[in-house]
C-alpha positions in Angstrom: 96.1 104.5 91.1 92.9 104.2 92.5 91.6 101.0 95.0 89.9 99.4 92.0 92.7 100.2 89.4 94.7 98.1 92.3 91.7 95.4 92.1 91.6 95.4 88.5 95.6 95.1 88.3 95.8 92.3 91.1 93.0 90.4 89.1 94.9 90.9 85.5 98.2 89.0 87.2 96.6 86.7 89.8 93.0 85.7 88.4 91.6 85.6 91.6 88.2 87.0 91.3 87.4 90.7 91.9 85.1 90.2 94.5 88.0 88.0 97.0 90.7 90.7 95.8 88.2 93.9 96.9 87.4 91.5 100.3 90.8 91.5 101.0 92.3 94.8 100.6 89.4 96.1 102.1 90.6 93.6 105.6 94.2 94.8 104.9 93.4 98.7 105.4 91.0 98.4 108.0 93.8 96.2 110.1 96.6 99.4 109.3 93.7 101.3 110.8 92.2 99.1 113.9 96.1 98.4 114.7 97.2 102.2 114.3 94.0 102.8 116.8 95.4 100.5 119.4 98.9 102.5 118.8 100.4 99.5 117.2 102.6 100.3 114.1 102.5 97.8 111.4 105.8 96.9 110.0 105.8 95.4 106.6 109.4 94.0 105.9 110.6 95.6 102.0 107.6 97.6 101.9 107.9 99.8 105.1 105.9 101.0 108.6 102.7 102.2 109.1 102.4 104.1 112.5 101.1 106.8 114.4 102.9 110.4 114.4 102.9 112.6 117.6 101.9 116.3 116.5 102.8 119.3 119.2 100.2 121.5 120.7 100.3 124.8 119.2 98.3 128.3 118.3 96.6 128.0 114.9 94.7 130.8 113.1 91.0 131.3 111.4 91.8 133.4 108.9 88.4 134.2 107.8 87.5 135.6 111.5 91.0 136.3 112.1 91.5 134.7 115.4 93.6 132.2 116.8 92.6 129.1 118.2 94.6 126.3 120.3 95.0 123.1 118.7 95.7 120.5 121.3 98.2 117.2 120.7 97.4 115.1 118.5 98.4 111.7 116.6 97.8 111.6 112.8 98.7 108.2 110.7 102.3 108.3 109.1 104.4 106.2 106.9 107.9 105.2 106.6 108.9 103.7 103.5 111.4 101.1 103.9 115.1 101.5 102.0 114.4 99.2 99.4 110.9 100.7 98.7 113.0 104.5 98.7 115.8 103.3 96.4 113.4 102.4 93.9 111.2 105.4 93.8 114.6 107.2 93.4 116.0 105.3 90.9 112.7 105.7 88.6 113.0 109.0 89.0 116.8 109.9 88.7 116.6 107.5 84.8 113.8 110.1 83.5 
């Protein structure tokens, strides 16, 4: 599902126009990304937690000049759904 397959499918249940519905998931991912910026998770309760993920330093390769290079620490966004959220995904899976 794409952001305006999400748009068009908020608008078909809702009928709040497209333009409010784009406005507002556009606010909604750039507050996941300000807050995960500020290294502030964002817990959504029954839907789960954005946050940032620690990554070791460690030796990496370029294979086409077949050297190795350090990468340093780093954080890269993560996701944790919640139990409720996982149970479902499961159980559409597990009836097929």
């Amino acid at each position: 599902m794409t952001k305006s397959d999400l748009v068009n499918e908020i608008h078909e249940r809702t009928g709040i126009e497209k333009t409010q519905i784009v406005a507002t998931v556009e606010a909604w991912m750039k507050l996941i990304k300000n807050n995960l910026g500020e290294q502030k998770a964002v817990y959504l309760r029954g839907f789960g937690t954005f946050y940032a993920k620690k990554r070791a330093a460690k030796m990496g390769r370029v294979i086409t000049r077949n050297e190795q290079v350090f990468i340093p620490e780093h954080h890269i966004p993560a996701f944790k759904p919640a139990k409720s959220f996982m149970s479902k995904v499961k159980n559409a899976y597990t009836q097929k």
